[in-house]
C-alpha positions in Angstrom: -101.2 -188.3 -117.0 -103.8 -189.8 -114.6 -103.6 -191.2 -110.8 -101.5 -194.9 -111.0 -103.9 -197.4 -109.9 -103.1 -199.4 -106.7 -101.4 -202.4 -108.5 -99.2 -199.7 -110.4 -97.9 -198.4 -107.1 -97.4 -201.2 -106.0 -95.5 -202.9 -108.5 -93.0 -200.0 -108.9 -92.5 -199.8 -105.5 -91.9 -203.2 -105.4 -89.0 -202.8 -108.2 -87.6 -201.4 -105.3 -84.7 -203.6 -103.4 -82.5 -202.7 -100.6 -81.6 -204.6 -96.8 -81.7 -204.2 -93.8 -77.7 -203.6 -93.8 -78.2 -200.7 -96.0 -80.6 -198.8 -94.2 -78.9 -199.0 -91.1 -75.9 -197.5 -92.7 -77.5 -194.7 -94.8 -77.2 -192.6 -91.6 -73.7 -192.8 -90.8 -72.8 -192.5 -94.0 -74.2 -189.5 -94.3 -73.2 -188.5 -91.0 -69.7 -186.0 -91.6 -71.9 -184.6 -94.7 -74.7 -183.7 -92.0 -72.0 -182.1 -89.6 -70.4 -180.5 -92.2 -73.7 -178.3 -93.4 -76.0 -180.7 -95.4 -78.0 -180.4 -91.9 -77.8 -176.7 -92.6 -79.0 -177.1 -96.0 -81.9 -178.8 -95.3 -83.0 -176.1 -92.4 -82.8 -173.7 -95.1 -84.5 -175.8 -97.9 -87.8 -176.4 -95.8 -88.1 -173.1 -94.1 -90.2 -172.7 -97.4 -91.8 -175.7 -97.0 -95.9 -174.8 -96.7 -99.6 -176.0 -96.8 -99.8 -179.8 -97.8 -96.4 -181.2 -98.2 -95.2 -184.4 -99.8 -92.1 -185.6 -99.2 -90.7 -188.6 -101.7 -88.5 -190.8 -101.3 -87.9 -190.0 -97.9 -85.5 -192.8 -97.1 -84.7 -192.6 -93.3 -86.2 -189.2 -92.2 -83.3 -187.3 -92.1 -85.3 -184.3 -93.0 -88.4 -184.8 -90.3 -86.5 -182.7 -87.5 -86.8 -179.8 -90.1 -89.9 -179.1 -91.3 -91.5 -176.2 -89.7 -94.8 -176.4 -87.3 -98.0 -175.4 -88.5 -98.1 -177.8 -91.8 -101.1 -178.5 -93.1 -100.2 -182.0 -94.1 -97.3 -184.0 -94.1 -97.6 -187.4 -96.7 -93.8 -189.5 -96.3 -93.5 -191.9 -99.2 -90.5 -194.6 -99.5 -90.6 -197.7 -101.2 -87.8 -199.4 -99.5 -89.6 -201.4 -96.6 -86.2 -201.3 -94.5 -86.0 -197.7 -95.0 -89.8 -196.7 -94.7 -89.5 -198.9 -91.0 -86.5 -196.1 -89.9 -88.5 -193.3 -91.0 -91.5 -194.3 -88.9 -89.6 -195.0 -85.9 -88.4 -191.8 -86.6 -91.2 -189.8 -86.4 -92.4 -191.5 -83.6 -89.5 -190.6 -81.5 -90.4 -186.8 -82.7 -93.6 -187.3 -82.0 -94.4 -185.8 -85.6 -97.8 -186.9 -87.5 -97.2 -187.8 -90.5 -98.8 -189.8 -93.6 -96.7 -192.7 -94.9 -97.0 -194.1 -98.2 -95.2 -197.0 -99.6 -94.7 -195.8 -103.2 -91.9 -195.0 -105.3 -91.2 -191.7 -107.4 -92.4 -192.9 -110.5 -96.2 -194.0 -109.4 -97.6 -191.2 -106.8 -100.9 -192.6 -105.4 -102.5 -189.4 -105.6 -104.9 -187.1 -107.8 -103.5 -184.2 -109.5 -102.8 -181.0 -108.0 -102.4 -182.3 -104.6 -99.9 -180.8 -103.3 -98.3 -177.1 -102.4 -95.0 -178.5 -102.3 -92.8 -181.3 -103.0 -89.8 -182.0 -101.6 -87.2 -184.0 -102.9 -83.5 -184.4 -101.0 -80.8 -186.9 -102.3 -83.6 -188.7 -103.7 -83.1 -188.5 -107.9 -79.9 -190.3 -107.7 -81.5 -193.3 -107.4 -84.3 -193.1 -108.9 -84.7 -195.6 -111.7 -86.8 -193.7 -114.2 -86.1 -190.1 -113.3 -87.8 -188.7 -116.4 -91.2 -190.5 -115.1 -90.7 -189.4 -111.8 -90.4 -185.9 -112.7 -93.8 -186.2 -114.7 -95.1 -187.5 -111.5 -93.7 -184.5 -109.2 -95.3 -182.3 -112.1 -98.8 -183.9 -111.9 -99.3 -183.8 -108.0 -97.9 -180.1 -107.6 -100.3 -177.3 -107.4 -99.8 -175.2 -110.6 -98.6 -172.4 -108.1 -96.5 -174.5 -105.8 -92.4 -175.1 -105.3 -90.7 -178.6 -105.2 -87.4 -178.1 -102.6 -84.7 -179.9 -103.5 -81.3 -181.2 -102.4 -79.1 -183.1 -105.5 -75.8 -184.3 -105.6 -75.1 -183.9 -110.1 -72.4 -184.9 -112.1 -69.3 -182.4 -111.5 -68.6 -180.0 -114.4 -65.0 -180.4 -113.6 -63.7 -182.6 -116.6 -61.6 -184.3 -114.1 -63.7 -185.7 -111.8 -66.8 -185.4 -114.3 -64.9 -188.3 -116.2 -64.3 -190.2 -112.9 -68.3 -190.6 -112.4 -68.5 -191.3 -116.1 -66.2 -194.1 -115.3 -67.3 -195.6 -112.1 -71.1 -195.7 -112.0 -71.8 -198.6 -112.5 -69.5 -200.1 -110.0 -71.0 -197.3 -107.5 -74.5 -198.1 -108.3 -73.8 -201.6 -107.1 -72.3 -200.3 -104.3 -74.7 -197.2 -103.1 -78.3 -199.0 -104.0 -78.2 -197.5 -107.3 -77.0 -194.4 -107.6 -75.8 -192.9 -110.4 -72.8 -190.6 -109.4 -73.4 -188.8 -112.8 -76.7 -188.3 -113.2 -77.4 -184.5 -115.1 -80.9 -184.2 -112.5 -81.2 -180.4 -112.7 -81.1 -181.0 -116.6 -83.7 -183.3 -116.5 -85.7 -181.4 -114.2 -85.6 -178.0 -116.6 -86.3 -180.8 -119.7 -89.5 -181.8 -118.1 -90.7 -178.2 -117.9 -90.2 -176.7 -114.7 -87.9 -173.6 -114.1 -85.0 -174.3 -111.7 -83.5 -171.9 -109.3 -80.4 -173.3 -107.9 -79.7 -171.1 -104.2 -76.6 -173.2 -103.0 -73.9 -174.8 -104.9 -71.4 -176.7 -103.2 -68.1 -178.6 -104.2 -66.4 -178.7 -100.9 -66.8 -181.4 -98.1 -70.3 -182.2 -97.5 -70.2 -185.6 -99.7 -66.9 -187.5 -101.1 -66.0 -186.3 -104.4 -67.5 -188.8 -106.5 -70.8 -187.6 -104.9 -70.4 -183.6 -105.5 -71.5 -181.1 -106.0 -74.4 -180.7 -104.2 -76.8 -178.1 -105.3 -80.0 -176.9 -103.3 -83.0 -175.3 -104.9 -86.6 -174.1 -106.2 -88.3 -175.9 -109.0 -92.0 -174.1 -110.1 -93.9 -174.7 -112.8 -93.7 -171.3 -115.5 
């Protein structure tokens, strides 16, 4: 794969619709999840967070307050122009320097090998073309680096696995697009890289049709 010109990034991120009502309530939405230890999770998550860092998808900048100092680089990408105006707000209020690009997943405006790590929280869900995003994460990473991620997946309880099955496209429409059912760690192992879940949780966090929520290392073999 090669760098997406400038009118490829632009049109997928583009693709990419949401309002000014949704972005103001993706934080409180999340808020009891936060409070509840998704906050915690992401403390843990970028502790490992090092050299140049790329952050996609980063929606609001819920994760901003916990990166540690002493980054080489920070790069912020959202496509969503409601969202991407929270995130900067946001890291102007923690006075944080960051680089922000307006791209989506799929088209990365950026030469291979870019980056030491990728991070990636709550962010696959919605991703329209995961399997191209994933190629994308692959071709920016440094052969030796980590992508950190945060996932809710489709439940392996046949119960509430069935549930998703049977509601996603209703909860798409509602929740900008997300696909309660999505198999991401799957997908991530099927495009090459070697997955190693370190939290798994079914409790609280997210409502049901949004669990588990798993936390992890993805590296290239």
């Amino acid at each position: 794969m090669s760098t997406p010109s400038a009118a490829e990034v632009e049109r997928r991120a583009d693709r990419v619709h949401g309002s000014g009502l949704s972005a103001r309530l993706y934080d409180p939405f999340l808020w009891w999840g936060e409070k509840s230890g998704l906050s915690k999770k992401r403390d843990r998550l970028l502790e490992a967070a090092r050299g140049e860092v790329l952050e996609i998808g980063a929606g609001t900048g819920l994760n901003l307050a916990h990166y540690p100092p002493g980054l080489d680089r920070l790069v912020v990408s959202e496509p969503e122009q409601h969202k991407a105006d929270l995130l900067l707000k946001r890291a102007a209020e923690l006075d944080l320097e960051v680089e922000f690009v307006r791209a989506s997943a799929e088209a990365l405006p950026f030469e291979d090998n870019s980056f030491d790590t990728v991070v990636a929280t709550l962010v696959f869900c919605t991703v329209g073309e995961p399997e191209a995003a994933i190629a994308e994460v692959k071709r920016v990473l440094r052969p030796d680096g980590a992508w950190l991620l945060i996932e809710h997946i489709r439940s392996d309880r046949p119960a509430i696995g069935r549930i998703q099955d049977s509601i996603t496209r209703p909860w798409a429409r509602l929740a900008d697009g997300c696909q309660c059912n999505r198999r991401t760690i799957e997908m991530i192992e099927a495009g090459g890289f070697e997955v190693e879940l370190t939290s798994v949780a079914d409790k609280a966090l997210m409502p049901p049709i949004a669990r588990p929520i798993v936390a992890g290392v993805a590296r290239l073999p």
